[in-house]
N, C-alpha and C positions, 0 to 999 in steps of 0.2 A: 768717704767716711765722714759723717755729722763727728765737728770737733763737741768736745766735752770739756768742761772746767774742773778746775779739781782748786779745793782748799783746806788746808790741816789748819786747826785750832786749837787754841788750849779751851777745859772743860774740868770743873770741879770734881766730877764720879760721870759713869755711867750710867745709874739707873736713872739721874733725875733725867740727863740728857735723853736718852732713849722715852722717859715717858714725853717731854718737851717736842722732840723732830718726827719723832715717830706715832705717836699716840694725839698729838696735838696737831701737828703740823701734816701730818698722814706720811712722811715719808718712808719709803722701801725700806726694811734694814739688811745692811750688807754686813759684810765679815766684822768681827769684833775680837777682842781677847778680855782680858779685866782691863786695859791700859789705854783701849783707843776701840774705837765703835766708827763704821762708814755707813754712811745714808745717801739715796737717790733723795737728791736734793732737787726736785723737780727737772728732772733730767741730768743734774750735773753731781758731782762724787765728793759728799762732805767728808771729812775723815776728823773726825772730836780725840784729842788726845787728852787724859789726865791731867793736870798740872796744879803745883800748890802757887804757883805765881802769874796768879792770871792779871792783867795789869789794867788798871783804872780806867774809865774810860775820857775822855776830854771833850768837852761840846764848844770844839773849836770851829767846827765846820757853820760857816754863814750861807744860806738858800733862803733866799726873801727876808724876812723877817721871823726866822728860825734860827735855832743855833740846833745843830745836830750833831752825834755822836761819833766820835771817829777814835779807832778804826769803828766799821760796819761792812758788814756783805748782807745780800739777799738777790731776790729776785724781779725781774721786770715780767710781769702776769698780763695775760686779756682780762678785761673788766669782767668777763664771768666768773673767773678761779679767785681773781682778786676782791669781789664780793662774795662768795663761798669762802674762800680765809679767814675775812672780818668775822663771819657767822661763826665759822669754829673758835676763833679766839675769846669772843663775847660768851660763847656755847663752856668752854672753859676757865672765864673769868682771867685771862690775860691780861693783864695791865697794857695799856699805850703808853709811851715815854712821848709821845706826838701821834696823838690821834689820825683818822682817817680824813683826810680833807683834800682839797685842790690845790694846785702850785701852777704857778704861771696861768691865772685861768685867762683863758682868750686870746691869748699870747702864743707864738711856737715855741713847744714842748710842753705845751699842757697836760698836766697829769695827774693824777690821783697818790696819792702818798700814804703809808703811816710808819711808824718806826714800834718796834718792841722789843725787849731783853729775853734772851732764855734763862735758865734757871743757873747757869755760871754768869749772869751777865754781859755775858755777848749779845751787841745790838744787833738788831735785825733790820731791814729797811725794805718794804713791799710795795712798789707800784706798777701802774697802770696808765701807758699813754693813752692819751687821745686818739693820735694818730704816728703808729711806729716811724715811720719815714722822723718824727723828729728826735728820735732817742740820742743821735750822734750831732745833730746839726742843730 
């Protein structure tokens, strides 16, 4: 059995989030109630819960000469889906909080990067190796 990921998160309302992962982002939608909405998050099982306390984000995290957003989740993409995203985000007027650019270039773990908020402000984080063998190493 191919394992699957799973993550619950807090989210402002459902309809922003449903137009944001679903309408934006393309993903499945799976079961919902008024309180929590799940999406095939590129294979893997988002589950967006309501909350009025959704908490601040900190741009603790240092990666080169970045400071980035933590917490964050997303996805590691092939450079085709991951230039197909850019297009739909731009397609939609999606803000960057750190645009699409390179990291470590020429280096092991070379990659493609961008970061972006949904509509509760949960960050998002998209890349794209160079060469998968160095995702862990």
């Amino acid at each position: 059995m191919e394992t699957k990921f799973h993550l619950a998160f807090k989210v402002k309302d459902i309809e922003s989030t449903i137009r944001f992962y679903h309408t934006i982002l393309g993903c499945e939608l799976g079961r919902q109630t008024e309180h929590w909405v799940d999406f095939n998050f590129f294979g893997h099982q988002l589950s967006a819960h309501v909350s009025n306390n959704i908490p601040e984000l900190d741009y603790c995290g240092k990666v080169e000469d970045l400071k980035v957003p933590i917490p964050h989740f997303g996805c590691i993409l092939d450079e085709n889906t991951f230039t197909k995203l850019i297009n739909k985000l731009e397609k939609y007027n999606v803000d960057f909080i750190i645009k699409p650019q390179k990291r470590y270039q020429n280096k092991k773990g070379e990659q493609q990067t961008l970061f972006i908020l949904d509509y509760s402000d949960n960050a998002l984080e998209f890349k794209c190796f160079k060469n998968d063998d160095a995702i862990f190493n």
